[in-house]
N, C-alpha and C positions, 0 to 999 in steps of 0.2 A: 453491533456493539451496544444495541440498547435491547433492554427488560421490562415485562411487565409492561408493555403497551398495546394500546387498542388499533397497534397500525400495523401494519404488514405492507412492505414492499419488495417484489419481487422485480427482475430484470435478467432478462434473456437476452445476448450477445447475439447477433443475426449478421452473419458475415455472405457479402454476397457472394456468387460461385468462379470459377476458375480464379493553512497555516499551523494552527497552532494542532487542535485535534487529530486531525488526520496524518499531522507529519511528527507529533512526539513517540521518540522511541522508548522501549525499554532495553535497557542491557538485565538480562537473565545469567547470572552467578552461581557460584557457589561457597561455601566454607565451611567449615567445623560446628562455630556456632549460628550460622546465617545471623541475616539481617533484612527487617522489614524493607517494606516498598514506602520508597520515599521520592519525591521530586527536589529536582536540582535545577538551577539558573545557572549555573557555571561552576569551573572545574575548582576553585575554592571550597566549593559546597560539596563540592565529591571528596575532595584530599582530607576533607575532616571528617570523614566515614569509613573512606576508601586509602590507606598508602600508596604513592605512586608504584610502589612494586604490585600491586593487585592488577588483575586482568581487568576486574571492572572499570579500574582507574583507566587503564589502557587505551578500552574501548571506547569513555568518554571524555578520554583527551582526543581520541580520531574523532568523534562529533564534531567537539566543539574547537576543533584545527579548523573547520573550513568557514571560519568568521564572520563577519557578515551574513552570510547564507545555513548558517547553525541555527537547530532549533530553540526556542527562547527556553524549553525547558527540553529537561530529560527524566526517566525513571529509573533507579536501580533495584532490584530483588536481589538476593541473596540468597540463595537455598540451603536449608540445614545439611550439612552430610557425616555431621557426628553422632552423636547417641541421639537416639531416634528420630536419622535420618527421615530426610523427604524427598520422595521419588520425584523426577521430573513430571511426570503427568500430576502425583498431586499441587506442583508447585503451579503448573499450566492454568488447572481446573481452579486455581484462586486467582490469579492472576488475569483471566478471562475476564474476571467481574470490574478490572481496574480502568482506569483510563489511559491507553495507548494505542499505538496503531502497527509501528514499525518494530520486531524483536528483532536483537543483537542476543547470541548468547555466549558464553567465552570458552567455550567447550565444543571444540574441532570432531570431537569424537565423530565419527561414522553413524553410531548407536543412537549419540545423541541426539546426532542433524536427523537421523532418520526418525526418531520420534519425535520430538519436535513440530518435525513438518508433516506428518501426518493428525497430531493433534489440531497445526494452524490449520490444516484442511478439512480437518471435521469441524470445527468451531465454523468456518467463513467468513470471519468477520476481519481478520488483521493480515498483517503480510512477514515473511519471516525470510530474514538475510543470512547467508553463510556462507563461508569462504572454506577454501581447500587447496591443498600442494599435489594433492593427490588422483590420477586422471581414473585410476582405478575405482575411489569413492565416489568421481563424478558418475561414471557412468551406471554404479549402483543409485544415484540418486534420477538418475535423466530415467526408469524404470519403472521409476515410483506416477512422473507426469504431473508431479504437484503444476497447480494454478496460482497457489498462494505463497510459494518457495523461490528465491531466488539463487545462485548461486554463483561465487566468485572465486575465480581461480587465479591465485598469485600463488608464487613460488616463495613469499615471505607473507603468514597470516598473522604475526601475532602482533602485528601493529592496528592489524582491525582495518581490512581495507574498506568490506564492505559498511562497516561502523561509518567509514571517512564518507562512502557514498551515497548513505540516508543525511548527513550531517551537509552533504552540499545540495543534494536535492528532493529530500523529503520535504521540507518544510516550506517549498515556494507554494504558491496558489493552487491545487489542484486543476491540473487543466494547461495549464502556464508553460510547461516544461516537458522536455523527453528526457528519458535517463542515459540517451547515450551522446557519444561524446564529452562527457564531464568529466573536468579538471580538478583531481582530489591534491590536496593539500598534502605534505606527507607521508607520499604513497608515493612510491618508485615505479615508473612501468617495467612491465615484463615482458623481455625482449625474444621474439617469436617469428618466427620464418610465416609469410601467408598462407602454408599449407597447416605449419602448427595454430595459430588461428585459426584456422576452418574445421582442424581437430576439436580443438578446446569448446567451439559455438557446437559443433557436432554432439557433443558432450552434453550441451544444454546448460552448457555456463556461459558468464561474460567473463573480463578480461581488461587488465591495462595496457595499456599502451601508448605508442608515438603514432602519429601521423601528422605529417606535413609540419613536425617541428613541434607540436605540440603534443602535451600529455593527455588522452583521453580515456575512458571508458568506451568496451571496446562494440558493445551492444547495451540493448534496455530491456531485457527478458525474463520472465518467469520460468519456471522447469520447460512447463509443457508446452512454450514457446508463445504465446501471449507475451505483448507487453504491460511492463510494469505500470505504465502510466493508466492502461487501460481497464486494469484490476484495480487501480486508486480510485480515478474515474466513478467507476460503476461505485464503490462500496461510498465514496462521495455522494454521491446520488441520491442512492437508495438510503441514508439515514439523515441525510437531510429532507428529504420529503415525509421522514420517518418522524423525524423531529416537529418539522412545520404543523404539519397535520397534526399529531396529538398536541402541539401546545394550542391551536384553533379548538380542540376539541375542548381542554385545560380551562380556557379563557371565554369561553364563551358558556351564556344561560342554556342554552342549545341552538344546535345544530337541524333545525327543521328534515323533517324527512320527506322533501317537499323539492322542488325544481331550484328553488330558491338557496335550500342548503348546500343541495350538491355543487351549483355552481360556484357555492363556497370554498366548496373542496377543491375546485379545478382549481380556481381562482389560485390555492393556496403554493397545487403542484406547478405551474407555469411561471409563476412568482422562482422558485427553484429554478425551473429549467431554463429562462431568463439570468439568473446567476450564473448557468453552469456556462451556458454559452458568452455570457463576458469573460469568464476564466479563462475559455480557451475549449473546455471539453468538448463543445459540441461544435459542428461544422456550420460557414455559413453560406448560402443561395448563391447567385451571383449579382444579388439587389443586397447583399449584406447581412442578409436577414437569418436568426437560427433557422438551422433544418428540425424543426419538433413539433410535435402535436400530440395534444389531447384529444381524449375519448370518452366522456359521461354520461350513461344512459340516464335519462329522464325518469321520474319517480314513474308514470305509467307501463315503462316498459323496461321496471325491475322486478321480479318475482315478487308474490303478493307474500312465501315464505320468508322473504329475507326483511322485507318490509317488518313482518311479524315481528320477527327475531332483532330489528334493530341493527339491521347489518347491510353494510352498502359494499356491494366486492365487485362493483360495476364500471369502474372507472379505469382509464388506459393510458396509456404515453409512450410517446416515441420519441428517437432524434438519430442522427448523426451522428457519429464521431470526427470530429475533425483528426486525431492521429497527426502523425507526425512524417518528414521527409527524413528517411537515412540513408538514405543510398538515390543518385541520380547520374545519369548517362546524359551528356549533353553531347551533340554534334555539331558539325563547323566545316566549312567550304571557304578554304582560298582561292583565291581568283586570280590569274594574271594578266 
């Protein structure tokens, strides 16, 4: 999500074998004359852009239904589709440069989600929500193996369910929450035999539902079966140490190229990874303690080219993910 800086952080998912930023969504639109990108604080500030009959209005009445737990802000775009319409990728390729995280778009189309969700997969940097009635689109989407796509299947979309489920769980703390189980405001569950269930998840969607009297969310998954939190997580991560760093570099006279600067650097990544693991993202020991660690090689034993060049690409990090419990077996012995 960020430009034009002097930082690069990269993160690789290593699986072993057998608020505000990161949880504001856009709703992506359309009309005749479109209409700029604007932020909004509540559904008053949309009803005087947007009429309640508009899909955008729709979509940011299901945010801002699940109260308390609704983002403080929202985005609307509008895309032109009268006299010299605009394509969805040109509307995408502006929309990149904005501030959001989460897309809603109001447009079920097949076509659309399909491109869409390959633009949010070349980009990498946001996550894109969409809902379907249809098991046949699902499984044209479960094909694709998007990371950055999610997918919800009701059998009534135009209430915007997936809308309602960025609106209750986008915006907690990064780290803080799993996506499933959640109780949407507004959203009917959709009532399903356990083999249709294992259909639908097989599809590489999620799903509302009842269980034990309550209304949940029926998984927390991305296309290609990652969870969602985890793809939050990482892109959490990786722009806030993205951030860190270049404002250390911003703020200061310099940055010695010397034992002394680098430790600076670390100093500034652990600071981060420290955050992430009070949030929740990263696991802890059984002393309490994050599972992470850094790795800075010493100005002696960085290339004498990179030295040259003013570039330090020597530095490493690790951790944990703490993840989340969704499924557990418990056993039990009566005795007489």
């Amino acid at each position: 999500m960020t430009t034009n800086n002097d930082v690069i952080v990269i993160i690789d998912i290593q699986k072993p074998t057998p608020k505000l930023g990161f949880g504001k969504p856009l709703i992506l639109g359309s009309s005749a004359a479109g209409k700029a990108f604007k932020t909004y604080a509540d559904l008053e500030g949309v009803k005087a852009d947007y009429a309640i009959t508009t899909e955008e209005y729709k979509a940011a009445l299901a945010i801002f239904s699940q109260g308390s737990d609704a983002p403080a802000e929202i985005a609307i775009y509008s895309r032109k589709t009268g006299a010299t319409p605009e394509t969805v990728a040109e509307a995408l390729q502006f929309l990149f440069t904005k501030d959001w995280y989460f897309l809603i778009s109001t447009s079920s189309l097949a076509a659309d989600i399909t491109e869409i969700g390959d633009a949010i997969e070349t980009n990498n940097t946001r996550q894109y929500f969409a809902s379907s009635s249809s098991k046949t689109d699902l499984a044209t989407f479960k094909a694709k193996n998007w990371t950055r796509t999610t997918l919800f299947y009701h059998t009534t979309v135009d209430n915007y369910p997936e809308a309602a489920w960025i609106g209750k769980a986008g915006s907690a703390d990064v780290g803080s929450l799993t996506w499933k189980f959640k109780t949407l405001t507004s959203i009917q569950p959709v009532s399903l035999t356990p083999t249709e269930l294992l259909e639908i998840h097989g599809l590489a969607a999620n799903t509302y539902i009842t269980k034990a009297g309550d209304d949940v969310t029926s998984e927390g998954k991305v296309v290609s079966g990652e969870y969602i939190d985890i793809i939050h997580a990482r892109d959490y991560v990786t722009a806030s140490i993205e951030y860190a760093i270049q404002k250390l570099l911003n703020s200061s006279p310099k940055i010695s190229y010397d034992d002394n600067g680098i430790a600076q650097l670390e100093s500034v990544v652990k600071t981060v990874l420290q955050r992430a693991f009070n949030q929740g993202i990263i696991a802890a020991d059984s002393d309490g303690l994050g599972i992470y660690g850094t790795e800075f090689k010493s100005r002696s034993d960085v290339e004498a080219a990179d030295r040259a060049a003013r570039t330090y690409n020597d530095g490493t990090f690790s951790f944990e993910l703490a993840g989340a419990i969704h499924q557990t077996t418990i056993r039990g012995t009566i005795k007489s």
